[in-house]
N, CA, C and O atoms as CSV, one atom per row, in Angstrom:
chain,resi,resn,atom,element,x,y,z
A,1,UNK,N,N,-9.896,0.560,-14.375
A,1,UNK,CA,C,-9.140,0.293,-15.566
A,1,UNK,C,C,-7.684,-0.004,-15.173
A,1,UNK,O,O,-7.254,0.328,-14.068
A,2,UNK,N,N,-6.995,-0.581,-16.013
A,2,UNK,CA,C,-5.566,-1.612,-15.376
A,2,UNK,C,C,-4.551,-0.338,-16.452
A,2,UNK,O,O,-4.608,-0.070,-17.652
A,3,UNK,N,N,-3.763,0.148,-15.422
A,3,UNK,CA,C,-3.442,1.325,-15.617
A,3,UNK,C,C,-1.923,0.689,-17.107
A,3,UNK,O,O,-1.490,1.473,-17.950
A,4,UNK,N,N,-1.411,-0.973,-16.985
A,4,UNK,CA,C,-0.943,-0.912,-17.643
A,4,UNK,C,C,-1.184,-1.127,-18.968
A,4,UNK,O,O,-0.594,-0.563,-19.888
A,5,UNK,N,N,-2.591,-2.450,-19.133
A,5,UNK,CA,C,-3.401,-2.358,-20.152
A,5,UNK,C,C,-4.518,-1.617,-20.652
A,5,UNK,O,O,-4.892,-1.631,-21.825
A,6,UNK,N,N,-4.816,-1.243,-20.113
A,6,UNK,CA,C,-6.219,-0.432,-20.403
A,6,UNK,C,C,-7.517,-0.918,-19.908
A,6,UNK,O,O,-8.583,-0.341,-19.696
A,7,UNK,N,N,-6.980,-2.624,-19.733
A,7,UNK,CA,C,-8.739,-3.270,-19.438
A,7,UNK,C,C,-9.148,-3.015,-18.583
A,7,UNK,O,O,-8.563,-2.297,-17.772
A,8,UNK,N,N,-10.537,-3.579,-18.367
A,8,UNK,CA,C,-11.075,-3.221,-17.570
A,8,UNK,C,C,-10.688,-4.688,-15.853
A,8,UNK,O,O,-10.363,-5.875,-15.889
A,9,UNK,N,N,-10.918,-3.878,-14.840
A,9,UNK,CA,C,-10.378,-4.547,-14.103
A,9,UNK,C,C,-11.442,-5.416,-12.934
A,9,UNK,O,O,-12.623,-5.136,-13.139
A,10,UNK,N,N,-11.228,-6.396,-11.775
A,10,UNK,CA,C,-11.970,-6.994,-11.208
A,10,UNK,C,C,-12.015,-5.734,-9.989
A,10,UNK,O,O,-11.080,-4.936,-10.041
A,11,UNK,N,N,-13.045,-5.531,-8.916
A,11,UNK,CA,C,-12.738,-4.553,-7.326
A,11,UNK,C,C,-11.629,-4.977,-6.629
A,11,UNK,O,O,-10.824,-4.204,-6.109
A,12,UNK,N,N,-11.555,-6.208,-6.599
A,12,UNK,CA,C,-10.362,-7.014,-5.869
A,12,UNK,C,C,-8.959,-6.632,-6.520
A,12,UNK,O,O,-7.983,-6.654,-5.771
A,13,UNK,N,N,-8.772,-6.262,-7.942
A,13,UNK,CA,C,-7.485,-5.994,-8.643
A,13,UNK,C,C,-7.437,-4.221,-8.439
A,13,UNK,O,O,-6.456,-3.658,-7.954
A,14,UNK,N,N,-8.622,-3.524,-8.882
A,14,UNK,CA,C,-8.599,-2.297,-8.949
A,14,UNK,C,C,-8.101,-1.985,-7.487
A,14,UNK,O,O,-7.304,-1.048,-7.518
A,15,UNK,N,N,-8.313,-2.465,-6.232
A,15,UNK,CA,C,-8.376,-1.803,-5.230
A,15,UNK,C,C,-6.904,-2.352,-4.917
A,15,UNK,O,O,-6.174,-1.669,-4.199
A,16,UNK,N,N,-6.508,-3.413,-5.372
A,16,UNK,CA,C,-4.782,-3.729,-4.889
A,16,UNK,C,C,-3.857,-2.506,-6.107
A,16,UNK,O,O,-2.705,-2.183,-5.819
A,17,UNK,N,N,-4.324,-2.113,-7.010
A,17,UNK,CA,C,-3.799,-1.448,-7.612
A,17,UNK,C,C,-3.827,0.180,-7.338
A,17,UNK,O,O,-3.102,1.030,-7.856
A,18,UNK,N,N,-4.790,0.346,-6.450
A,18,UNK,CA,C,-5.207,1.648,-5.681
A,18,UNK,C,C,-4.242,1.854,-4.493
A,18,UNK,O,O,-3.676,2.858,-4.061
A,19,UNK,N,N,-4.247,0.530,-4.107
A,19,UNK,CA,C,-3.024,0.147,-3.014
A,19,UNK,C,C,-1.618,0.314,-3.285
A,19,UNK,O,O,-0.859,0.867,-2.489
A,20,UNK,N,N,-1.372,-0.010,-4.049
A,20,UNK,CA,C,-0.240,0.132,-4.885
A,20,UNK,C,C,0.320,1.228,-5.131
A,20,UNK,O,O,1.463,1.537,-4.793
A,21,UNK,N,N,-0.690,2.090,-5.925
A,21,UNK,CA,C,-0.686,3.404,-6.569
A,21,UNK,C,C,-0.233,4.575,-5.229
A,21,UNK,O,O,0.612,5.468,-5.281
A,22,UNK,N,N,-1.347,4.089,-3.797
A,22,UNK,CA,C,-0.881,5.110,-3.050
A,22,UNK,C,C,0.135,5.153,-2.451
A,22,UNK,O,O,0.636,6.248,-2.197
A,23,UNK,N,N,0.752,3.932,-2.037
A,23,UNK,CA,C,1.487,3.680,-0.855
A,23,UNK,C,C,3.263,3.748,-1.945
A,23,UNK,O,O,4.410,3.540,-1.551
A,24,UNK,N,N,2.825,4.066,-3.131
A,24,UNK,CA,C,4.386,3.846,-4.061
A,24,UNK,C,C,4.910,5.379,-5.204
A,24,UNK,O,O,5.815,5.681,-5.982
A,25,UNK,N,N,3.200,6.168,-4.427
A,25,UNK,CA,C,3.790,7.891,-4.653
A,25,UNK,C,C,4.077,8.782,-3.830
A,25,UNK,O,O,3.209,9.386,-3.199
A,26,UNK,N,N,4.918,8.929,-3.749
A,26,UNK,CA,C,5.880,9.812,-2.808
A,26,UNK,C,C,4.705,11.297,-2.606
A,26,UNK,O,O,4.536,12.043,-3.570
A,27,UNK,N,N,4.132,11.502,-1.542
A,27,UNK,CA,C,3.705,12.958,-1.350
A,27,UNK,C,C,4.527,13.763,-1.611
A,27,UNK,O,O,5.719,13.908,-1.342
A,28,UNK,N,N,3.825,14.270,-2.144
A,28,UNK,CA,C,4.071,16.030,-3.230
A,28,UNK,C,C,4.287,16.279,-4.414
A,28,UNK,O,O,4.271,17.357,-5.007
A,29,UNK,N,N,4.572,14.871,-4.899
A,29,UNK,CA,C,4.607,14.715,-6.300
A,29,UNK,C,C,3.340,14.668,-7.424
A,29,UNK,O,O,3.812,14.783,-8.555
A,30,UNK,N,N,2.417,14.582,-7.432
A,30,UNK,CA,C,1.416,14.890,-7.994
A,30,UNK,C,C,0.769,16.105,-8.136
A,30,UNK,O,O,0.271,16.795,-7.246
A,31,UNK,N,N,0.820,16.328,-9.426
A,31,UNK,CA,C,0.121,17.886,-9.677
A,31,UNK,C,C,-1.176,18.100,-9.258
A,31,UNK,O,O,-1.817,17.049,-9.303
A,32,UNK,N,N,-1.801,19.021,-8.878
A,32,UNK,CA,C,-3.185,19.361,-8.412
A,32,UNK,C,C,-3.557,18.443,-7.427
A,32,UNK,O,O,-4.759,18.313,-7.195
A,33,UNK,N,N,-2.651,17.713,-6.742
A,33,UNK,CA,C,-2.913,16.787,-5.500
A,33,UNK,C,C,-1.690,16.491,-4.870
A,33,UNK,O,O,-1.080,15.423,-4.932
A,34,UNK,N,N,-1.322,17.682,-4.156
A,34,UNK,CA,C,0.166,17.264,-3.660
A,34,UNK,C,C,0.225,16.551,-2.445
A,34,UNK,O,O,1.249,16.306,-1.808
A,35,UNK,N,N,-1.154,16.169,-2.104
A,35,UNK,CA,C,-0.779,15.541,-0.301
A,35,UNK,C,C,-1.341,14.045,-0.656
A,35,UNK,O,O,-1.320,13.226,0.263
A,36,UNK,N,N,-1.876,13.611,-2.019
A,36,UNK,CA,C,-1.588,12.195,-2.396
A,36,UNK,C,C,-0.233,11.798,-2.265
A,36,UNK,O,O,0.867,12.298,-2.499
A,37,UNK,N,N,-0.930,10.119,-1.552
A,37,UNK,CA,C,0.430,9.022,-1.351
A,37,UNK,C,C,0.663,9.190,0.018
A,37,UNK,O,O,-0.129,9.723,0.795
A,38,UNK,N,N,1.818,8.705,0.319
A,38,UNK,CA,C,2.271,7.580,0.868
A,38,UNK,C,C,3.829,8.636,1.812
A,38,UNK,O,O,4.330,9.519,1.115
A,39,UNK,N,N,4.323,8.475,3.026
A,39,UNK,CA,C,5.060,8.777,3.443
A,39,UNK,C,C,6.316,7.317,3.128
A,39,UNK,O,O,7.517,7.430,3.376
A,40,UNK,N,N,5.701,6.100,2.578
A,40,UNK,CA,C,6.777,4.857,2.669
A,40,UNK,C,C,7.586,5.093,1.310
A,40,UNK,O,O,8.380,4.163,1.167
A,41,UNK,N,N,7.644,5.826,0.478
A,41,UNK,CA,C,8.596,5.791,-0.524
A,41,UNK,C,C,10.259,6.456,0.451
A,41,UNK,O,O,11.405,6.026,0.317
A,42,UNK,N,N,9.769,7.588,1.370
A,42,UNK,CA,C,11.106,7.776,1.476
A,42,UNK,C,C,11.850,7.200,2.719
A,42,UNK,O,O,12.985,7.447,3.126
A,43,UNK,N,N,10.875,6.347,3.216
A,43,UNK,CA,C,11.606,5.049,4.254
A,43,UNK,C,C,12.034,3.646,3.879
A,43,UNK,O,O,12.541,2.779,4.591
A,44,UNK,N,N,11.649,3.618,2.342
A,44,UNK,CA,C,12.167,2.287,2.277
A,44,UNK,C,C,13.844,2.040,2.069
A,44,UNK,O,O,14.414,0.975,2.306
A,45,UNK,N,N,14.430,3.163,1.617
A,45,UNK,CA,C,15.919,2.689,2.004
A,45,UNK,C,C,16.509,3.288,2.970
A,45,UNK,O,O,17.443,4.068,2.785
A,46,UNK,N,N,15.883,2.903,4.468
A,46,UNK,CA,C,16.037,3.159,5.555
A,46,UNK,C,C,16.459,2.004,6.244
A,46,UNK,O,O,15.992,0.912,5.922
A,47,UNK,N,N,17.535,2.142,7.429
A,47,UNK,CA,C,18.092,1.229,7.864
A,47,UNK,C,C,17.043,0.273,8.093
A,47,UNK,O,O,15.891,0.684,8.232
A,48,UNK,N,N,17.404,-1.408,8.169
A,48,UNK,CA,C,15.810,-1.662,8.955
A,48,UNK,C,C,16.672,-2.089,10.645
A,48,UNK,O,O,17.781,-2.455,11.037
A,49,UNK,N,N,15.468,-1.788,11.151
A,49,UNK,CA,C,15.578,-1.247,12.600
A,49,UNK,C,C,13.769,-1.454,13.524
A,49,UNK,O,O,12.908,-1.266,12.665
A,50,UNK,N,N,13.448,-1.606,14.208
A,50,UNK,CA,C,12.053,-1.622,14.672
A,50,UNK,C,C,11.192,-0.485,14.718
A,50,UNK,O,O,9.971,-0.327,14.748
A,51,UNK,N,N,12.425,0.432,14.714
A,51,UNK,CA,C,12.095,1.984,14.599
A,51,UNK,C,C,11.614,2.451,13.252
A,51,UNK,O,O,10.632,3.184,13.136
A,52,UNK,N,N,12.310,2.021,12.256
A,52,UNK,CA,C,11.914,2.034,10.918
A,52,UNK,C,C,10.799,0.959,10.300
A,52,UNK,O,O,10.652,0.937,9.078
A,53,UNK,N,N,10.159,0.233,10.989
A,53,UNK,CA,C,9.199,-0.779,10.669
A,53,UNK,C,C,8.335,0.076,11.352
A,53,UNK,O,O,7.561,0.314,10.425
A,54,UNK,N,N,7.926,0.677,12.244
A,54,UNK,CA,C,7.201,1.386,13.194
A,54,UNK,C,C,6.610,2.300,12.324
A,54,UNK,O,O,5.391,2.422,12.204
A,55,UNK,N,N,7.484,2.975,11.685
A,55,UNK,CA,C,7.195,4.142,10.767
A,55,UNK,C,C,6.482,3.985,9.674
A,55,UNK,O,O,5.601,4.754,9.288
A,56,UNK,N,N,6.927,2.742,9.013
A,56,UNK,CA,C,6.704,2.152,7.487
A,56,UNK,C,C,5.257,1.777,7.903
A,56,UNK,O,O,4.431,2.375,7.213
A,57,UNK,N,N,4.641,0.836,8.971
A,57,UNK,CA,C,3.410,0.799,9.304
A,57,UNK,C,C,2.570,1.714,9.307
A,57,UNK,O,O,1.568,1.770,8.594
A,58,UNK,N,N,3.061,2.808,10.433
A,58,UNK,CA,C,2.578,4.265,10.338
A,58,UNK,C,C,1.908,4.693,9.009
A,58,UNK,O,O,0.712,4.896,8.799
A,59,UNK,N,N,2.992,4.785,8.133
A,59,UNK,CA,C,2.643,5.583,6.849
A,59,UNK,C,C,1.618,5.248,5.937
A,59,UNK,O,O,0.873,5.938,5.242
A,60,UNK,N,N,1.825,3.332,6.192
A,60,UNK,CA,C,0.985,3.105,5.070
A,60,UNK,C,C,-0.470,2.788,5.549
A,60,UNK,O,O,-1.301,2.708,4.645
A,61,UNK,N,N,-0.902,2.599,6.817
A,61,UNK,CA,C,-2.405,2.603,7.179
A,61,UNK,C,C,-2.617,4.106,7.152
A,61,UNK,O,O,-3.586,4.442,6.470
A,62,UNK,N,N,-1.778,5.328,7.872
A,62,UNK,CA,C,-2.469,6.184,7.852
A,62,UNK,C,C,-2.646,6.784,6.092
A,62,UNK,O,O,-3.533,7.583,5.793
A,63,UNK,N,N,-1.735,6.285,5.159
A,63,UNK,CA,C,-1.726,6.846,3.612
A,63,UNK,C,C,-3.704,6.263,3.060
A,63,UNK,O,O,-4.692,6.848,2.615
A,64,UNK,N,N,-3.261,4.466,3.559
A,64,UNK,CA,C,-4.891,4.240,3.353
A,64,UNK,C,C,-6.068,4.651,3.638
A,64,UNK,O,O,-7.076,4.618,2.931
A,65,UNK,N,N,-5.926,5.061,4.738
A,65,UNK,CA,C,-6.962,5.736,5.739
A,65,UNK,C,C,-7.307,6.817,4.785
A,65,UNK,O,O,-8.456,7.204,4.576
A,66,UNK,N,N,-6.562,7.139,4.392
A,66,UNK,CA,C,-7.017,9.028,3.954
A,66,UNK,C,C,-7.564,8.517,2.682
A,66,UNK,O,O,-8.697,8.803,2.298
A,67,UNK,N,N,-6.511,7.537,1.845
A,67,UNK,CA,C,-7.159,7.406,0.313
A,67,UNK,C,C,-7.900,6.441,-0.128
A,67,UNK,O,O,-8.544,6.542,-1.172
A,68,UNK,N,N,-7.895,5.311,0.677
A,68,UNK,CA,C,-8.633,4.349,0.180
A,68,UNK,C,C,-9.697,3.966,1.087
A,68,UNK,O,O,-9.487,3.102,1.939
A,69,UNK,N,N,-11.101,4.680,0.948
A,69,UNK,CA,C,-12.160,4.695,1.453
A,69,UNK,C,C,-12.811,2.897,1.525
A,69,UNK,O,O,-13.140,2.466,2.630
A,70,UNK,N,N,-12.871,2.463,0.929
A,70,UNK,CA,C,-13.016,1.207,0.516
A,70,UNK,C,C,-12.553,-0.025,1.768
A,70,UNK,O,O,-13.043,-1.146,1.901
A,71,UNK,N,N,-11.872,0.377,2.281
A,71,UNK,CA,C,-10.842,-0.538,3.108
A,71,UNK,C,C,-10.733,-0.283,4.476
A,71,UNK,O,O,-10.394,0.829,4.880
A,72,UNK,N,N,-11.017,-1.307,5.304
A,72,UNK,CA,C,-10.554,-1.060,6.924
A,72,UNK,C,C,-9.073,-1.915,7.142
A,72,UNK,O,O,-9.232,-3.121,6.956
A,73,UNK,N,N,-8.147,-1.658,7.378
A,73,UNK,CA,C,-7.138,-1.962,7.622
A,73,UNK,C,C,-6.675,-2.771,9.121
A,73,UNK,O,O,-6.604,-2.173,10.194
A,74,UNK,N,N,-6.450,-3.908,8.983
A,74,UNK,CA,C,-6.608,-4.776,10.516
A,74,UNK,C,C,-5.151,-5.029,10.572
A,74,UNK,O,O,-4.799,-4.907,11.745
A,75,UNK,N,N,-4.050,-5.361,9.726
A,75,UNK,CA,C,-2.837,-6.224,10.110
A,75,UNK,C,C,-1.778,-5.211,8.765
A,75,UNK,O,O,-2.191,-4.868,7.658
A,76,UNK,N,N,-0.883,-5.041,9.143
A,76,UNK,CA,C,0.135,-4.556,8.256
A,76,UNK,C,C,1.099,-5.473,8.598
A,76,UNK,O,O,1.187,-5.856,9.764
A,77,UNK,N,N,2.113,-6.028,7.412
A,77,UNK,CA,C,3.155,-7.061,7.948
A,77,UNK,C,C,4.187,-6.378,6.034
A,77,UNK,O,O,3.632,-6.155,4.958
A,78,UNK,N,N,5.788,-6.249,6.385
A,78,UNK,CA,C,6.152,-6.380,5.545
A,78,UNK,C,C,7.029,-7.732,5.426
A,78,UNK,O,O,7.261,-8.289,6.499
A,79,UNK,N,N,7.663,-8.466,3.987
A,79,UNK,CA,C,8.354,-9.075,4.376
A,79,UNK,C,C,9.432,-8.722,2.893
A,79,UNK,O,O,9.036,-8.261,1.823
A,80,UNK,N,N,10.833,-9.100,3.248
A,80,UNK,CA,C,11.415,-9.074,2.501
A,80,UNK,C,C,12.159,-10.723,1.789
A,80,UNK,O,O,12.408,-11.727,2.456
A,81,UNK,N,N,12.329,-10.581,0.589
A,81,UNK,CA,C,12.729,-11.936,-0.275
A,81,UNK,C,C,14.180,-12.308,0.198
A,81,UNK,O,O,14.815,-11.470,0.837
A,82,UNK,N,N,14.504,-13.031,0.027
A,82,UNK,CA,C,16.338,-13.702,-0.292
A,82,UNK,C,C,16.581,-12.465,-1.581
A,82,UNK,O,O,17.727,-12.023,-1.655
A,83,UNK,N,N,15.976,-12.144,-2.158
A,83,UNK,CA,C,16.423,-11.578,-3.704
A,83,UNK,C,C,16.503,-10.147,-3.582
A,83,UNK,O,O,16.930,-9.400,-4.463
A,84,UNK,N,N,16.006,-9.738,-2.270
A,84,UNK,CA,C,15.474,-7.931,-1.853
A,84,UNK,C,C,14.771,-7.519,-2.320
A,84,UNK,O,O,14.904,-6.313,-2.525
A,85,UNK,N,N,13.234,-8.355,-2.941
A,85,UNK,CA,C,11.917,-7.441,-3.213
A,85,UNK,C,C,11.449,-7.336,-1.820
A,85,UNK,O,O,11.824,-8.038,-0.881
A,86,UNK,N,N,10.708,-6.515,-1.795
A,86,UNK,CA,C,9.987,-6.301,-0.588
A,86,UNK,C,C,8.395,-6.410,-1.230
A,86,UNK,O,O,7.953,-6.230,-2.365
A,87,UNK,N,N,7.812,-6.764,-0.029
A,87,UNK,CA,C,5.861,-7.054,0.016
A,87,UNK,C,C,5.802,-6.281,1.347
A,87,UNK,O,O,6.627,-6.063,2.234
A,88,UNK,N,N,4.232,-5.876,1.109
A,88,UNK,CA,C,3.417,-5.458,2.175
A,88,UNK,C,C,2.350,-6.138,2.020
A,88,UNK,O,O,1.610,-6.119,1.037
A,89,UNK,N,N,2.214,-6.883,3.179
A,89,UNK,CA,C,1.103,-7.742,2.951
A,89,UNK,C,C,0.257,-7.237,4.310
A,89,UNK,O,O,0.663,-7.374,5.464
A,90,UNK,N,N,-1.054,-6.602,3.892
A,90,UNK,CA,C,-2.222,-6.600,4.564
A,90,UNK,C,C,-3.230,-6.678,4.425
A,90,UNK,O,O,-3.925,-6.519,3.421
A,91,UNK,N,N,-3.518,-7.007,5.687
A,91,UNK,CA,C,-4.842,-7.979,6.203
A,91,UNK,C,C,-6.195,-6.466,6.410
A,91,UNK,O,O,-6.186,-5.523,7.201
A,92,UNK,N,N,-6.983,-6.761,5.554
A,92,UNK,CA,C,-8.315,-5.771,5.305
A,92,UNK,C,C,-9.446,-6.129,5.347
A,92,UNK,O,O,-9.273,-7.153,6.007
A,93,UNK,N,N,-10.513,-6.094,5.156
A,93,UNK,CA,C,-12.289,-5.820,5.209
A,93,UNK,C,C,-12.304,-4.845,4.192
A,93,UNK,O,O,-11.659,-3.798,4.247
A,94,UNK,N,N,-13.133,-5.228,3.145
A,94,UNK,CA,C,-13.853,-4.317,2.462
A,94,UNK,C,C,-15.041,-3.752,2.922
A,94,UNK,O,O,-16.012,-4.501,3.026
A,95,UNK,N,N,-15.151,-2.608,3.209
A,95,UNK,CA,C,-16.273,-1.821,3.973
A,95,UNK,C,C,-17.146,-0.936,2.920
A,95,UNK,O,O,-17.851,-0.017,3.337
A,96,UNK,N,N,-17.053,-1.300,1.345
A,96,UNK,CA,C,-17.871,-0.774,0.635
A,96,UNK,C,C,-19.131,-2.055,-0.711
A,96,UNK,O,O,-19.612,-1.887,-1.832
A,97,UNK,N,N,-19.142,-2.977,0.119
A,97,UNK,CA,C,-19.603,-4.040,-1.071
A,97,UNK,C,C,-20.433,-5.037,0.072
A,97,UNK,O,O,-20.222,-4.908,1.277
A,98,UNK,N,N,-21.164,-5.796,-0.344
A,98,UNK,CA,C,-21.961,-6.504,0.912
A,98,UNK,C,C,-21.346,-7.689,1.660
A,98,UNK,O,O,-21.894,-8.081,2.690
A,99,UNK,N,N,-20.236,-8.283,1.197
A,99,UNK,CA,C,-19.823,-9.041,2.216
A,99,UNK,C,C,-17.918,-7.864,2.954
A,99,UNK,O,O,-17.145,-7.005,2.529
A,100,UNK,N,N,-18.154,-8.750,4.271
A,100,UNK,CA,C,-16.895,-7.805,5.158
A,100,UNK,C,C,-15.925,-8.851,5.197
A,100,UNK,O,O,-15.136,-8.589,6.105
A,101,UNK,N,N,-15.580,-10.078,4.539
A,101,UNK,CA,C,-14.650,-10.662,4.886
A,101,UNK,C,C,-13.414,-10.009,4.900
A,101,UNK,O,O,-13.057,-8.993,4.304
A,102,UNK,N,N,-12.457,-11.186,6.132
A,102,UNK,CA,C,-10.803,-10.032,6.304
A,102,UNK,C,C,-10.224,-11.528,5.113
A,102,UNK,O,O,-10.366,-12.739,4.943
A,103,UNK,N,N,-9.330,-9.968,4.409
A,103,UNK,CA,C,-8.793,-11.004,2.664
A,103,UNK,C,C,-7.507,-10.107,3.277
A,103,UNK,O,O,-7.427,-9.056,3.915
A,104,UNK,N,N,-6.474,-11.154,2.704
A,104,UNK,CA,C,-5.003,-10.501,2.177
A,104,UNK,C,C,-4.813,-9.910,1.199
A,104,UNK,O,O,-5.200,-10.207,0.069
A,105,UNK,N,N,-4.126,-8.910,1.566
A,105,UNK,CA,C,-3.670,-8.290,-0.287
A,105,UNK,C,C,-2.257,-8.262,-0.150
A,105,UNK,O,O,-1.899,-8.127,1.021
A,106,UNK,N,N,-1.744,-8.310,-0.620
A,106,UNK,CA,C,-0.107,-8.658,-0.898
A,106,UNK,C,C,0.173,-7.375,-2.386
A,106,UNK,O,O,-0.441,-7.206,-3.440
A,107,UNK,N,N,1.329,-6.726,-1.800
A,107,UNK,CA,C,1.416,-5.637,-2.786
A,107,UNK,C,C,2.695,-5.081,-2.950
A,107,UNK,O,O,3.029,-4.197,-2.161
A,108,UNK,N,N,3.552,-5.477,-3.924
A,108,UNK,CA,C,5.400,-5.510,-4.229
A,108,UNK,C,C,5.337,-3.583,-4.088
A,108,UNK,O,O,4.578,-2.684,-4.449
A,109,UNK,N,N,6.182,-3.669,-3.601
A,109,UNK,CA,C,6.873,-2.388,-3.474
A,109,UNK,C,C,8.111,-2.189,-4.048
A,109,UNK,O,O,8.489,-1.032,-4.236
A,110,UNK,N,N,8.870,-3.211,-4.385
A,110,UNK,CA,C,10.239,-2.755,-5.076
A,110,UNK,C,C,11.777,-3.376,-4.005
A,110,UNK,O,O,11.779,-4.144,-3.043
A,111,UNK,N,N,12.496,-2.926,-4.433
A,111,UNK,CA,C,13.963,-3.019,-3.669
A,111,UNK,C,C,13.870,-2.285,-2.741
A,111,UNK,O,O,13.443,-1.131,-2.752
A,112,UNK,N,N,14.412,-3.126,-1.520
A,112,UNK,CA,C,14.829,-1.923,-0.504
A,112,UNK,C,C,15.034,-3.172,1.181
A,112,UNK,O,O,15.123,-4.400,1.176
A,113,UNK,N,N,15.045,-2.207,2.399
A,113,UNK,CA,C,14.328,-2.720,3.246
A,113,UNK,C,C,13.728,-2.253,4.339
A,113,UNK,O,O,14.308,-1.319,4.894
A,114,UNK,N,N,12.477,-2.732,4.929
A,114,UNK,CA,C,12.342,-1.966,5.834
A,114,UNK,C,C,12.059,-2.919,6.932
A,114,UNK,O,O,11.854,-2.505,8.073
């Protein structure tokens, strides 16, 4: 379900929105699930540095790994706009449906940089 309308959603939308959802809640913030999410909320206004891209990678395959069963994770890439949105765009396999093709998902994170 499309958490801003209510409808009902495609696997391909639900699971970028699963993506979304984890990698843009800060662990510990959720009641009765405090180790949901994502270590990248509190690196994104972190200097950017290779050291801080290192990390931001880190966080968000290992955040997927744990929550999004659905997904094998092959390529993490962020990029940032002229305007300072930032994307995370990665490269996945769906490992729960009968075909394994590797698809992009592209998924705004907000202002910042990393």
């Amino acid at each position: 379900m499309n958490t801003a309308t209510g409808r009902t959603l495609t696997d391909r939308d639900h699971i970028a929105q699963s993506v979304r959802d984890i990698l843009t809640t800060p662990i510990g913030t959720r009641v009765m699930r405090r180790d949901y999410g994502s270590l990248l909320p509190e690196l994104i206004d972190q200097p950017q540095h290779q050291t801080t891209r290192l990390r931001a990678m880190s966080a968000t395959v290992s955040a997927l790994l744990r929550w999004e069963p659905r997904l094998r994770i092959s390529r993490v890439a962020f990029e940032t706009t002229a305007d300072g949105r930032l994307f995370i765009d990665i490269e996945q396999q769906r490992v729960d449906g009968p075909r394994a093709d590797l698809q992009q998902l592209r998924v705004p994170l907000g202002t910042g940089s990393v």
